[in-house]
Backbone atoms as SQL, in Angstrom:
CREATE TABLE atoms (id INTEGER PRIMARY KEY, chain TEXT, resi INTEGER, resn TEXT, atom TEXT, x REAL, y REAL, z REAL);
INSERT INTO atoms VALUES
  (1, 'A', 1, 'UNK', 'N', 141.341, 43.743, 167.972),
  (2, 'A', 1, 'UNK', 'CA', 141.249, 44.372, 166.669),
  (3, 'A', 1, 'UNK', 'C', 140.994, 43.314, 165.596),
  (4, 'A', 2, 'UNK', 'N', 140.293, 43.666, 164.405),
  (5, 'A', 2, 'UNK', 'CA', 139.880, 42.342, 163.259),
  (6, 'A', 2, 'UNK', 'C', 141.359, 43.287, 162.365),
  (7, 'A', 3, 'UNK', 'N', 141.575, 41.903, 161.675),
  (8, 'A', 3, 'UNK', 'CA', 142.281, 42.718, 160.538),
  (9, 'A', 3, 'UNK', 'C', 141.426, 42.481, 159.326),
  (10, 'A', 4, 'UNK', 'N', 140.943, 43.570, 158.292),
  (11, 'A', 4, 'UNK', 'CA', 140.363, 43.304, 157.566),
  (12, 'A', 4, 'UNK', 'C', 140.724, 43.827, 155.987),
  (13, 'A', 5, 'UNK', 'N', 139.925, 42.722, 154.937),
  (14, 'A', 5, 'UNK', 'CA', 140.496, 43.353, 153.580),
  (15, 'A', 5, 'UNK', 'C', 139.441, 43.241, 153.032),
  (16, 'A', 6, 'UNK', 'N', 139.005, 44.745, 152.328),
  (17, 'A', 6, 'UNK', 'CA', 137.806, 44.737, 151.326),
  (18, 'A', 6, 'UNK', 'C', 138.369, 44.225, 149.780),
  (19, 'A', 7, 'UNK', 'N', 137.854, 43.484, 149.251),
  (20, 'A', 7, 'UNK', 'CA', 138.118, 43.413, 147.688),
  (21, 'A', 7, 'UNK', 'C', 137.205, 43.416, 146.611),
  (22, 'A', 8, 'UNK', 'N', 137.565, 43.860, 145.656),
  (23, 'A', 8, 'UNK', 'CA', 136.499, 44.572, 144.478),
  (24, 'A', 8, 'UNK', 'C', 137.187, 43.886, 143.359),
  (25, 'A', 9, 'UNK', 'N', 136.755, 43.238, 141.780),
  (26, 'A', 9, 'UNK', 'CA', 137.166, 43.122, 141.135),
  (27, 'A', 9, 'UNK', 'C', 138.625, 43.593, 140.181),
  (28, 'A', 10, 'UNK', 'N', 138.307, 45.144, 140.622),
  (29, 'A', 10, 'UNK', 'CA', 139.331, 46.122, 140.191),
  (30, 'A', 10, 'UNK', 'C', 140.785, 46.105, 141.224),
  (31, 'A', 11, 'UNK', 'N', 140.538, 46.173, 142.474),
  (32, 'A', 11, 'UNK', 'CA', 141.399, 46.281, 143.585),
  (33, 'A', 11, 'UNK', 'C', 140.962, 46.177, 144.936),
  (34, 'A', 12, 'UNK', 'N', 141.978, 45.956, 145.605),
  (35, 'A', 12, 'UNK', 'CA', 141.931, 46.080, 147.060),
  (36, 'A', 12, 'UNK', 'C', 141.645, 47.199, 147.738),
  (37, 'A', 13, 'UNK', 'N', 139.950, 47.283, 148.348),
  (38, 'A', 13, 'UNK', 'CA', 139.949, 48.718, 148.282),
  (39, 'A', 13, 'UNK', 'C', 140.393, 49.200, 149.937),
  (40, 'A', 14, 'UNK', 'N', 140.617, 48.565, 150.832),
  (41, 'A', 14, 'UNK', 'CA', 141.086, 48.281, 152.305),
  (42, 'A', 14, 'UNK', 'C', 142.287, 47.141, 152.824),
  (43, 'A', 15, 'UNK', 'N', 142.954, 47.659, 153.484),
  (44, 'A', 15, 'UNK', 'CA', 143.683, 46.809, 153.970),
  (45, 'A', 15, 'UNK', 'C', 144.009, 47.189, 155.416),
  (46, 'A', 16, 'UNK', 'N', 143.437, 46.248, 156.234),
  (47, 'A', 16, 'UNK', 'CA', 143.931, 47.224, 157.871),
  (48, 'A', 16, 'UNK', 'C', 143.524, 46.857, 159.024),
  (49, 'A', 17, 'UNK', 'N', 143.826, 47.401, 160.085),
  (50, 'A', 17, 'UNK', 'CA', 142.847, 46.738, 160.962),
  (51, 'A', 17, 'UNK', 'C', 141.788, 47.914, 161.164),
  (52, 'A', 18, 'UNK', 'N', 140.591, 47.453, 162.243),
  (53, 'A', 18, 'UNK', 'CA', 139.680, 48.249, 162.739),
  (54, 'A', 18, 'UNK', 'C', 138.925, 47.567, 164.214),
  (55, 'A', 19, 'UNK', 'N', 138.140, 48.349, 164.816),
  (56, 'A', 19, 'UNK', 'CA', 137.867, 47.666, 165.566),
  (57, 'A', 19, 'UNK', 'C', 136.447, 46.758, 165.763),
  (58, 'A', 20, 'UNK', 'N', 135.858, 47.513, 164.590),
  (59, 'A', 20, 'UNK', 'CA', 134.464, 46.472, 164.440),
  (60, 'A', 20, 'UNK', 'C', 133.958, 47.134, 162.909),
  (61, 'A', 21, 'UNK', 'N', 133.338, 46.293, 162.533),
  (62, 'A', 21, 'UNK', 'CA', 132.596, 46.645, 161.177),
  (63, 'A', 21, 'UNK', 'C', 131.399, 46.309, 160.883),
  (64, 'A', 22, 'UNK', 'N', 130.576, 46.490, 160.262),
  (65, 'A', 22, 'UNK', 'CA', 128.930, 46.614, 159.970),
  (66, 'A', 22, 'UNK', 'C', 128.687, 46.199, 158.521),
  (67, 'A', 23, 'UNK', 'N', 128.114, 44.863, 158.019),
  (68, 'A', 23, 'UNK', 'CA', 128.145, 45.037, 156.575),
  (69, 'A', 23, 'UNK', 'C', 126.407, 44.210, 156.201),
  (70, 'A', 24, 'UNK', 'N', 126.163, 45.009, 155.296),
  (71, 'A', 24, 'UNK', 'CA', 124.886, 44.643, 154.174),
  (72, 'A', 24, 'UNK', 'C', 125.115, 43.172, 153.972),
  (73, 'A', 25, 'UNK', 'N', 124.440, 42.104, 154.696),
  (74, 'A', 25, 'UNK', 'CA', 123.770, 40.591, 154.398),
  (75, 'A', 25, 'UNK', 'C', 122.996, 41.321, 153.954),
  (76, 'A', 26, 'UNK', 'N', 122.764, 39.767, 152.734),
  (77, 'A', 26, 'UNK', 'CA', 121.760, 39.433, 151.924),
  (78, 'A', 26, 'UNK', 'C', 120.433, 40.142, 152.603),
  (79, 'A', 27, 'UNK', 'N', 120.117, 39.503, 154.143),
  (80, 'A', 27, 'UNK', 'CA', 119.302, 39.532, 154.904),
  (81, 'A', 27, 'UNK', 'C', 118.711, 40.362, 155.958),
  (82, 'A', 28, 'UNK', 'N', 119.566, 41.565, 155.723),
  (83, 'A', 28, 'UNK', 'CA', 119.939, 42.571, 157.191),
  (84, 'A', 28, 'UNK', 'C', 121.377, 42.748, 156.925),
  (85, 'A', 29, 'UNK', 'N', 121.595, 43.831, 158.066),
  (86, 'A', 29, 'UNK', 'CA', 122.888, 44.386, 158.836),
  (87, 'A', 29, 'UNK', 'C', 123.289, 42.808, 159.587),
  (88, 'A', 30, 'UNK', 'N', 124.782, 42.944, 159.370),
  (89, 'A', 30, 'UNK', 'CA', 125.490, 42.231, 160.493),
  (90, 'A', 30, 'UNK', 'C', 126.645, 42.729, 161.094),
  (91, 'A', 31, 'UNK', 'N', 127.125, 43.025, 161.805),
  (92, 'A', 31, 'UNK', 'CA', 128.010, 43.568, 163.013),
  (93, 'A', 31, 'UNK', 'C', 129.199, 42.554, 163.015),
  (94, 'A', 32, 'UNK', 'N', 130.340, 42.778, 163.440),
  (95, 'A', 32, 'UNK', 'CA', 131.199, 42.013, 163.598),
  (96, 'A', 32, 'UNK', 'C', 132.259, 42.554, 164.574),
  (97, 'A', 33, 'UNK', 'N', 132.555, 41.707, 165.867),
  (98, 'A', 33, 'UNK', 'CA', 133.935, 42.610, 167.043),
  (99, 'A', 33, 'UNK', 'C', 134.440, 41.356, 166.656),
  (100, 'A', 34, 'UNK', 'N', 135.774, 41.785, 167.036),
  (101, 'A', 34, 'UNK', 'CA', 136.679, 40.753, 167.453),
  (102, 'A', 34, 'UNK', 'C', 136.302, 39.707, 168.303),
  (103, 'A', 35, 'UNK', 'N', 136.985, 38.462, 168.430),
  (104, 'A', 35, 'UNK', 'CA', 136.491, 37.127, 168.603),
  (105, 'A', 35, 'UNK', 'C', 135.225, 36.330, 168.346),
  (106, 'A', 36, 'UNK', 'N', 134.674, 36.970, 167.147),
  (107, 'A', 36, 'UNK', 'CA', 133.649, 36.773, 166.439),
  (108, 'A', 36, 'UNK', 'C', 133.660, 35.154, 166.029),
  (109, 'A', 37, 'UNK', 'N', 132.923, 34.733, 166.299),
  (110, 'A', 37, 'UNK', 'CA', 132.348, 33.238, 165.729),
  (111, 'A', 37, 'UNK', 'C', 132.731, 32.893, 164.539),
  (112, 'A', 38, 'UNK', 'N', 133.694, 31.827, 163.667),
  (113, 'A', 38, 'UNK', 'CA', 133.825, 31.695, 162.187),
  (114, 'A', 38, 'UNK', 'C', 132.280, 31.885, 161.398),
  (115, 'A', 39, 'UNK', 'N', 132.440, 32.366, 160.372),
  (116, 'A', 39, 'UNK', 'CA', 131.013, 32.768, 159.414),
  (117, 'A', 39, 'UNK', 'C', 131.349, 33.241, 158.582),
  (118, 'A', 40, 'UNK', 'N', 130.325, 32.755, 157.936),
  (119, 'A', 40, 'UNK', 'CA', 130.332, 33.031, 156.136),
  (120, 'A', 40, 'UNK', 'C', 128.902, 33.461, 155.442),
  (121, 'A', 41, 'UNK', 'N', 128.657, 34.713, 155.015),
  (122, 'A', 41, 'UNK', 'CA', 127.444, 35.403, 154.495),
  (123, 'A', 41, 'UNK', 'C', 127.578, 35.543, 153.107),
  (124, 'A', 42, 'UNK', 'N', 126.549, 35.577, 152.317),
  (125, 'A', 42, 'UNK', 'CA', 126.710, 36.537, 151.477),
  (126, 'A', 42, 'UNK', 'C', 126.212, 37.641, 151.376),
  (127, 'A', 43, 'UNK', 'N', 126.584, 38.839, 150.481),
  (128, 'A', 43, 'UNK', 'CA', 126.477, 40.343, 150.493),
  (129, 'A', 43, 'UNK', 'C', 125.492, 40.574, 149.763),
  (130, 'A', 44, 'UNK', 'N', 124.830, 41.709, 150.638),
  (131, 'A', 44, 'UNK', 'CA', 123.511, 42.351, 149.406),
  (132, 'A', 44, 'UNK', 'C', 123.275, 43.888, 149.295),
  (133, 'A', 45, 'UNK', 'N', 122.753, 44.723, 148.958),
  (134, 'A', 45, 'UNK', 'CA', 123.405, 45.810, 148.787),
  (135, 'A', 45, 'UNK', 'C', 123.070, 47.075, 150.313),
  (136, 'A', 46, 'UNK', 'N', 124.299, 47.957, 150.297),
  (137, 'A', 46, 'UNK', 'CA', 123.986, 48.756, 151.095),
  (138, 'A', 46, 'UNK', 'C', 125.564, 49.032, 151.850),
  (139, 'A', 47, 'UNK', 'N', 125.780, 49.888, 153.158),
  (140, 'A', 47, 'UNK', 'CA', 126.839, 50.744, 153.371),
  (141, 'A', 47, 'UNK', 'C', 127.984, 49.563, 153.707),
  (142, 'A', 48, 'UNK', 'N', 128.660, 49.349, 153.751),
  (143, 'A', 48, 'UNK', 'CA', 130.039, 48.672, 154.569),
  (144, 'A', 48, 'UNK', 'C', 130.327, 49.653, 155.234),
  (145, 'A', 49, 'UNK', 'N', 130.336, 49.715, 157.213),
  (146, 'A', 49, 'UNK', 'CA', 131.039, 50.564, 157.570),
  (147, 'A', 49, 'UNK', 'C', 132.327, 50.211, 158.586),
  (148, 'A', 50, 'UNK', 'N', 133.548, 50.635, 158.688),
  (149, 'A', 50, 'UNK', 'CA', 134.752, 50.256, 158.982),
  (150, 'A', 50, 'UNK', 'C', 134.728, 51.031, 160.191),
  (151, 'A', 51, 'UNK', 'N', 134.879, 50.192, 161.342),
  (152, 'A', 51, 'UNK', 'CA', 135.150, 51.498, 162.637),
  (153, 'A', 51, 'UNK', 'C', 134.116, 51.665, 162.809),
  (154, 'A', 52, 'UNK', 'N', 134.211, 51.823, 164.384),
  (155, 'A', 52, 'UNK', 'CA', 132.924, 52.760, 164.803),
  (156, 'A', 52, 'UNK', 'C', 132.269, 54.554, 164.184),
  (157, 'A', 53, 'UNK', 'N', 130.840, 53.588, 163.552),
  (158, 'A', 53, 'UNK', 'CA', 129.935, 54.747, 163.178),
  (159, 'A', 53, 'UNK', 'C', 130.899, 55.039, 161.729),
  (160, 'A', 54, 'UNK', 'N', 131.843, 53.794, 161.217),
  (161, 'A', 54, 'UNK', 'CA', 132.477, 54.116, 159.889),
  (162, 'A', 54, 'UNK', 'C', 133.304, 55.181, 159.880),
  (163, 'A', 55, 'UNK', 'N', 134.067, 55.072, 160.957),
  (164, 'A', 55, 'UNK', 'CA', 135.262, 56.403, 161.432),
  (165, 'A', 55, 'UNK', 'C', 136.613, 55.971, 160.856),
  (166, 'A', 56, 'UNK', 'N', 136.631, 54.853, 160.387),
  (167, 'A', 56, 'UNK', 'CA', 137.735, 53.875, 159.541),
  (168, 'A', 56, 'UNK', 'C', 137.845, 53.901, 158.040),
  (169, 'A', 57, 'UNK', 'N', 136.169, 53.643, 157.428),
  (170, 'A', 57, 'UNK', 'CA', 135.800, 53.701, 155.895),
  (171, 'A', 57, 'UNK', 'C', 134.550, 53.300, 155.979),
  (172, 'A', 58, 'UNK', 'N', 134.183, 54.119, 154.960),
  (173, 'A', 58, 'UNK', 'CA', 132.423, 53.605, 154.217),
  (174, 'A', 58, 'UNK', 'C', 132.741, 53.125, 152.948),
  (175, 'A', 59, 'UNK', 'N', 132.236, 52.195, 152.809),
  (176, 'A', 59, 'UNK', 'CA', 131.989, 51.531, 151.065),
  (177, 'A', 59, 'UNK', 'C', 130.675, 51.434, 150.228),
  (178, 'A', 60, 'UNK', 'N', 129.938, 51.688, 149.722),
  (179, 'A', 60, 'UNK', 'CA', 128.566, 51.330, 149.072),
  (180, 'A', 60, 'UNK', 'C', 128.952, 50.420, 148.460),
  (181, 'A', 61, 'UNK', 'N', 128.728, 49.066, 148.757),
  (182, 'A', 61, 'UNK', 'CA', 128.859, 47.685, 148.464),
  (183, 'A', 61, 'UNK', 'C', 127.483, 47.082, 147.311),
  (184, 'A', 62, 'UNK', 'N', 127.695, 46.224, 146.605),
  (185, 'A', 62, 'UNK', 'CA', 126.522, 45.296, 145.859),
  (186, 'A', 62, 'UNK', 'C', 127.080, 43.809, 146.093),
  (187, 'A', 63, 'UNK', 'N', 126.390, 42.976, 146.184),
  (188, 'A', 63, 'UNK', 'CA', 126.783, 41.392, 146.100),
  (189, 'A', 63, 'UNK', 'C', 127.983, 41.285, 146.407),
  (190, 'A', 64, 'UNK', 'N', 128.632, 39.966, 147.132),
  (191, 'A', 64, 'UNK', 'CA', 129.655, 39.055, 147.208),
  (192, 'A', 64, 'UNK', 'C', 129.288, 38.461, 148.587),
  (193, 'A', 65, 'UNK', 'N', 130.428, 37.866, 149.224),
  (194, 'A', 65, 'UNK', 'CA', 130.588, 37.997, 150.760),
  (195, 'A', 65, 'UNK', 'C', 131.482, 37.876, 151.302),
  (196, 'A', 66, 'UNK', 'N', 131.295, 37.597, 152.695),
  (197, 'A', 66, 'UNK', 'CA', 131.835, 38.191, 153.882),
  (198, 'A', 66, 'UNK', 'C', 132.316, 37.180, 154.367),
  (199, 'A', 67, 'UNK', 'N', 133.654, 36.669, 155.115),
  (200, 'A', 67, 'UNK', 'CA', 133.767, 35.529, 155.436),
  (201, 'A', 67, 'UNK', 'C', 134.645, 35.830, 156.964),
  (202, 'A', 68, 'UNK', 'N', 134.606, 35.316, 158.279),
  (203, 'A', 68, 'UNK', 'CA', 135.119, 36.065, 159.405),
  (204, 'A', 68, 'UNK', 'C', 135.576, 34.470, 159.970),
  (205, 'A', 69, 'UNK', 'N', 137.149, 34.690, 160.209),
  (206, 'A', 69, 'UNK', 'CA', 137.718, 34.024, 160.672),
  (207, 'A', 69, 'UNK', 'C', 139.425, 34.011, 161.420),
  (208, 'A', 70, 'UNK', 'N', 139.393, 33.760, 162.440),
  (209, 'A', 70, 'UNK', 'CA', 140.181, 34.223, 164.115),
  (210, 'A', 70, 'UNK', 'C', 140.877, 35.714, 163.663),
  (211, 'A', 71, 'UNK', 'N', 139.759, 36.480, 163.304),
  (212, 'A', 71, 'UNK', 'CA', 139.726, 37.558, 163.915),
  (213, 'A', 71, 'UNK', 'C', 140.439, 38.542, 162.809),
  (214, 'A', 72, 'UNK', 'N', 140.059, 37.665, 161.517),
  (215, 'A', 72, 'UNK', 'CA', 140.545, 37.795, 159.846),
  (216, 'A', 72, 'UNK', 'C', 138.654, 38.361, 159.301),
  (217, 'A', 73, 'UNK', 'N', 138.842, 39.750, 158.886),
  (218, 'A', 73, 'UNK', 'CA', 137.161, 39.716, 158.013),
  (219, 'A', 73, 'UNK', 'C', 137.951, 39.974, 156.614),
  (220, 'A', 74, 'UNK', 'N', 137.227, 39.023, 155.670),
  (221, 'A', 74, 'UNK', 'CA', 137.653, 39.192, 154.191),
  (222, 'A', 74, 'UNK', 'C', 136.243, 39.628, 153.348),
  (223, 'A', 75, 'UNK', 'N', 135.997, 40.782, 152.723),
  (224, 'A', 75, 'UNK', 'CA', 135.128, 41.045, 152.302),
  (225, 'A', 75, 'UNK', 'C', 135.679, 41.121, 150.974),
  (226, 'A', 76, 'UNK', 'N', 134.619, 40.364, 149.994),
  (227, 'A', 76, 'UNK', 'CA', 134.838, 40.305, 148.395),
  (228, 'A', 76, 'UNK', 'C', 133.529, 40.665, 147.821),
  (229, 'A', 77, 'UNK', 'N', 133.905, 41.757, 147.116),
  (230, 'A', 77, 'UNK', 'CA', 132.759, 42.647, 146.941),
  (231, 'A', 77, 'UNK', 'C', 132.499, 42.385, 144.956),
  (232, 'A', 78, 'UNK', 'N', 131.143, 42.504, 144.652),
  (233, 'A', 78, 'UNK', 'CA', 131.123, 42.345, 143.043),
  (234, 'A', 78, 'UNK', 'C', 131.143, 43.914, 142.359),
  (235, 'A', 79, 'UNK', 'N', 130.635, 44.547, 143.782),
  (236, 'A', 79, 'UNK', 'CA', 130.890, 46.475, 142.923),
  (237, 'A', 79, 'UNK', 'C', 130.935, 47.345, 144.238),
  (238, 'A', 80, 'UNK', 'N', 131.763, 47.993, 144.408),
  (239, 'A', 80, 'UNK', 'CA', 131.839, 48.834, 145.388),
  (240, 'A', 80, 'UNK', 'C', 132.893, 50.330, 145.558),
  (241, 'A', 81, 'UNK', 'N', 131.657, 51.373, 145.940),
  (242, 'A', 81, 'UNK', 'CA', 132.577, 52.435, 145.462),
  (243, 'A', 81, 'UNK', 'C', 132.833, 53.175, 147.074);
């Protein structure tokens, strides 16, 4: 399981675990399971989804990033509803 925390200027909009998540790079989709490689992206716009097929949470994300480490995803978001 990742434990993960979305954050938005305003608040913490997640706190939890899940078992994989999907988020808007700059560049593309990137995927993330557990024992994921340390990495650090930044965010560009489009869905955050939590859980498989986003059965956890969806976010419509803009800019920040994503940073994945032992099995920690910290997402810091600049607008997300």
């Amino acid at each position: 399981m990742l434990t993960v925390s979305v954050i938005s200027p305003e608040k913490t909009l997640f706190e939890g675990t899940v078992a994989s998540l999907v988020a808007p790079a700059y560049d593309g989709e990137v995927g993330i399971l557990p024992q994921h490689a340390p990495m650090m992206t930044l965010l560009g716009k489009g869905e955050l989804r939590l859980g498989p097929d986003g059965a956890d949470g969806r976010f419509q994300i803009a800019g920040g990033f994503l940073q994945v480490l032992n099995d920690s995803v910290r997402v810091v978001t600049e607008n997300a509803k």
